[in-house]
C-alpha positions, 0 to 999 in steps of 0.5 A: 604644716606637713606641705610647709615642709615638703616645701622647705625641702623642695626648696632647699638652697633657699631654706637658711635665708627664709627660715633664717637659719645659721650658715655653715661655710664648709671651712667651718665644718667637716664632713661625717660618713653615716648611714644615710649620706655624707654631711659637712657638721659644725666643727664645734656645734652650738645648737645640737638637737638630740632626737633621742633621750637614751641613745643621743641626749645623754651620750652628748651631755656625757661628752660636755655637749648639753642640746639645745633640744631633745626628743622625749618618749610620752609614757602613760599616764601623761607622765615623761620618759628622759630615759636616764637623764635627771631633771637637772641635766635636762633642765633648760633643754626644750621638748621637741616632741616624742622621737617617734614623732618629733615636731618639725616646726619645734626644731626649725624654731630652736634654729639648730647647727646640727640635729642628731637623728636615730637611724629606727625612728629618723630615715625617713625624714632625713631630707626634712630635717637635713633641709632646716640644718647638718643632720647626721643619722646614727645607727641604733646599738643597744651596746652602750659603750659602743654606741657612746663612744661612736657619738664622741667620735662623730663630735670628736670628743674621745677624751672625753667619753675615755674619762667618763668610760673610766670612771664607770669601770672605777665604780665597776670595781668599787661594787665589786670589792663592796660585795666581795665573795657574795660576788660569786654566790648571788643570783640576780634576776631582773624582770618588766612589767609594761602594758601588762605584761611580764617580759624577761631581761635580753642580754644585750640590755642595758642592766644586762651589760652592767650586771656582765661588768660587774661579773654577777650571776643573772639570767637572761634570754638569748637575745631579745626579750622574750614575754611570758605569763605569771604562771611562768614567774618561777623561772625567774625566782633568785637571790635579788629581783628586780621588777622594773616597774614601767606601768607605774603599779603600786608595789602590792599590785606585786608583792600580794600575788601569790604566785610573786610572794611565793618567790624565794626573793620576796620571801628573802625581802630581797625583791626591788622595784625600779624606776622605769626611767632610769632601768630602761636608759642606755647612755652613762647617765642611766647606766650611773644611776643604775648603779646608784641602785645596785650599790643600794640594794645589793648586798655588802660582804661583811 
């Protein structure tokens, strides 16, 4: 399989007519500066691939671009990671493997206009897959509006992700007249667990970034997020904890550690463990389900 595509590649003014592929004339298409090189995209794309759930999948679905196909992350277990992206919104999109790893052949078979690769997991087969269709590489930034509103760039879909931008700030300010004065008194902490072992919320996160919006009180390390042990735990005690639970344990793996149970929030009943799959996501689905969470859990001013 491998040689297969080494010689598409070698190959490549001949790939559309063996592998009968849709032709793109360029007074059909326009040309994109990226990371890697200049690519003439489709004008209005049909079958985009999305070889990233959080960054690329969702960005497209929230400008009115459903893929074609998606690459999604395989977490333990053997359970799927769409990363934000609810069964209904993927529904019909084919699995093209994991992003780390995604299957050529899958791809070549979806016959795709455009493939949207991340620039962490996709350089180093951009020349594959610019030989099966239009790929352009897109550059990883945790910054969510950024990184949603670059891709509705590229696609020329800025109305869009405005509209979808100004309905998240509207559910911003929903939450914040929700919690009125505890806005300013609540202490929020929200801490991992994952291949068993605790790490702290970087600032540029996700949650991180929505908690800012809001204007809550949260603590987070400088920049990246740092592993500590559960002796450390205490540092992270506050009002409301969160414990994004991305080893899937059972809630008394956490609720009947002494050293978690002593904590003020689970002493308060004020501790929550989340999903996974939606407190790791990075595009407006997960950030909006994210939300659906912090309207449930955090407290309303009476």
């Amino acid at each position: 399989m491998v040689l297969f595509f080494v010689l598409i590649v070698a190959c490549n003014n001949r790939v559309d007519q063996k592998l009968d592929l849709p032709l793109v004339s360029t007074s059909e298409c326009r040309v994109v500066q990226h990371k890697l090189d200049k690519t003439c995209i489709p004008i209005e794309p049909q079958r985009v691939i999305a070889l990233d759930p959080r960054y690329l999948a969702d960005p497209l679905i929230n400008i009115g671009i459903k893929p074609i196909g998606i690459a999604i992350y395989n977490e333990k277990g053997g359970k799927i990671s769409t990363s934000g992206l609810s069964v209904g919104e993927v529904e019909g999109i084919e699995n093209v493997g994991d992003p780390n790893s995604p299957s050529l052949e899958k791809i070549v078979m979806l016959k795709p206009d455009l493939i949207l690769g991340l620039d962490i997991f996709h350089e180093k087969i951009y020349k594959l897959l610019s030989a099966i269709a239009p790929t352009v590489i897109v550059n990883y930034d945790d910054y969510f509006k950024k990184s949603f509103q670059h891709i509705a760039q590229l696609l020329e879909r800025e109305k869009n992700a405005e509209e979808a931008l100004t309905q998240y700030q509207n559910r911003i300010k929903r939450l914040q007249s929700r919690l009125g004065e505890k806005l300013n008194k609540v202490n929020i902490a929200t801490i991992f667990y994952y291949h068993g072992t605790f790490s702290s919320m970087a600032d540029q996160s996700t949650c991180a970034q929505i908690f800012t919006d809001i204007g809550l009180r949260h603590k987070t390390t400088a920049s990246t997020s740092d592993i500590f042990s559960i002796e450390e735990i205490h540092k992270y005690d506050a009002d409301i904890l969160f414990i994004v639970n991305a080893d899937y344990k059972s809630s008394s793996f956490y609720l009947e550690n002494p050293l978690i149970s002593s904590l003020k929030a689970v002493q308060n009943g004020q501790v929550y463990i989340v999903d996974p799959d939606i407190w790791t996501g990075n595009g407006l689905s997960g950030v909006n389900k994210i939300l659906d969470d912090l309207f449930k859990y955090l407290p309303v001013d009476k």
